[in-house]
C-alpha positions as CSV (number, residue, x, y, z in Angstrom):
1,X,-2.3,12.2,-9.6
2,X,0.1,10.0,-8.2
3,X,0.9,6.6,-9.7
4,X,0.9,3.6,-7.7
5,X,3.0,0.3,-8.6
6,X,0.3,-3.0,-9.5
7,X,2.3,-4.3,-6.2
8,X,1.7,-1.3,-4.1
9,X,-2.3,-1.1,-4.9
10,X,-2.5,-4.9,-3.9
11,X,-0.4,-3.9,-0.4
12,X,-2.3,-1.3,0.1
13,X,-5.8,-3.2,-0.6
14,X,-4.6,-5.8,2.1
15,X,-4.1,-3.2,4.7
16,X,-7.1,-0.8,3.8
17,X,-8.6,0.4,6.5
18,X,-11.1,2.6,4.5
19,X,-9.0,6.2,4.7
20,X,-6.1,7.5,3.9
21,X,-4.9,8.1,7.4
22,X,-5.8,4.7,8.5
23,X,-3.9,3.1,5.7
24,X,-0.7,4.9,7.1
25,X,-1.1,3.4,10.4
26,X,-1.7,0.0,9.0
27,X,1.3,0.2,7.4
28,X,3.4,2.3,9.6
29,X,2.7,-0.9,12.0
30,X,3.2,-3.8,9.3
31,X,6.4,-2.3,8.4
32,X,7.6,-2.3,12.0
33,X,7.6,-6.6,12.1
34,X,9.3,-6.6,8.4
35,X,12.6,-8.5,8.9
36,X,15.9,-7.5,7.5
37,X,15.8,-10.3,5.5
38,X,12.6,-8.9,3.9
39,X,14.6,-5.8,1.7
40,X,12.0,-5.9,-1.0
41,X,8.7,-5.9,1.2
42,X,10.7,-3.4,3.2
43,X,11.2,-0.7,0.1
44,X,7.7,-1.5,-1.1
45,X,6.0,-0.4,1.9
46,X,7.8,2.5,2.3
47,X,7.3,3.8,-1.4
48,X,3.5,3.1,-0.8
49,X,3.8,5.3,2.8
50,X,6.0,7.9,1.2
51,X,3.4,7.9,-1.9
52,X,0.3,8.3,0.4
53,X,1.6,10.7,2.8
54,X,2.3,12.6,-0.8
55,X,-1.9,12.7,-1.3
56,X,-4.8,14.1,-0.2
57,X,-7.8,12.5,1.5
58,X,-9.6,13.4,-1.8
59,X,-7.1,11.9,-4.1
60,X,-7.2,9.0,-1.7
61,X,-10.6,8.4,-2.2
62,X,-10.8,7.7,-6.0
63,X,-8.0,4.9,-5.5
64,X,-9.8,2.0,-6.9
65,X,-7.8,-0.2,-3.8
66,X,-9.1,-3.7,-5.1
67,X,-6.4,-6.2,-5.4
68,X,-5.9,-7.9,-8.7
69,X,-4.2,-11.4,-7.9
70,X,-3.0,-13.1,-11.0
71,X,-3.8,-16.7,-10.8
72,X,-1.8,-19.4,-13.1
73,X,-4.6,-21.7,-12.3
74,X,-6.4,-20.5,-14.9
C-alpha cells in the first residue's frame, strides 16, 4: 500500500471527486493555477499525483480521504 503524507490526504480530501481518476483531474487542474511563488503547494501536489497515478482504483477506494484539520481553538 502506498503511504500518503497527513498533508496529502487533506489535499486530496479537498479535491475528491469520488474516484481515483477524477482526483487526478482535479488536481492535474489545481496544479495548473499554482504560482511559482507557491514551491511547497507545487511539490505537494505533485507527490500526491505521482502517488495516485502509482495505485489502483481498488487501492484507491479504501483511502479513508476525510480531512483531519487540527484546530488550536480547542
Amino acid at each position: 500500500m502506498i503511504h500518503f503524507t497527513h498533508d496529502e490526504i487533506n489535499l486530496m480530501a479537498i479535491y475528491n471527486t469520488g474516484t481515483r481518476k477524477g482526483l487526478l483531474e482535479e488536481l492535474t487542474e489545481m496544479q495548473s493555477y499554482i504560482s511559482a511563488e507557491e514551491k511547497d503547494l507545487n511539490k505537494l501536489t505533485a507527490s500526491a499525483i505521482r502517488k495516485l497515478q502509482e495505485m489502483s482504483d481498488d487501492d484507491y477506494a479504501a483511502l479513508d480521504l476525510v480531512p483531519e484539520f487540527i484546530s488550536d481553538e480547542e
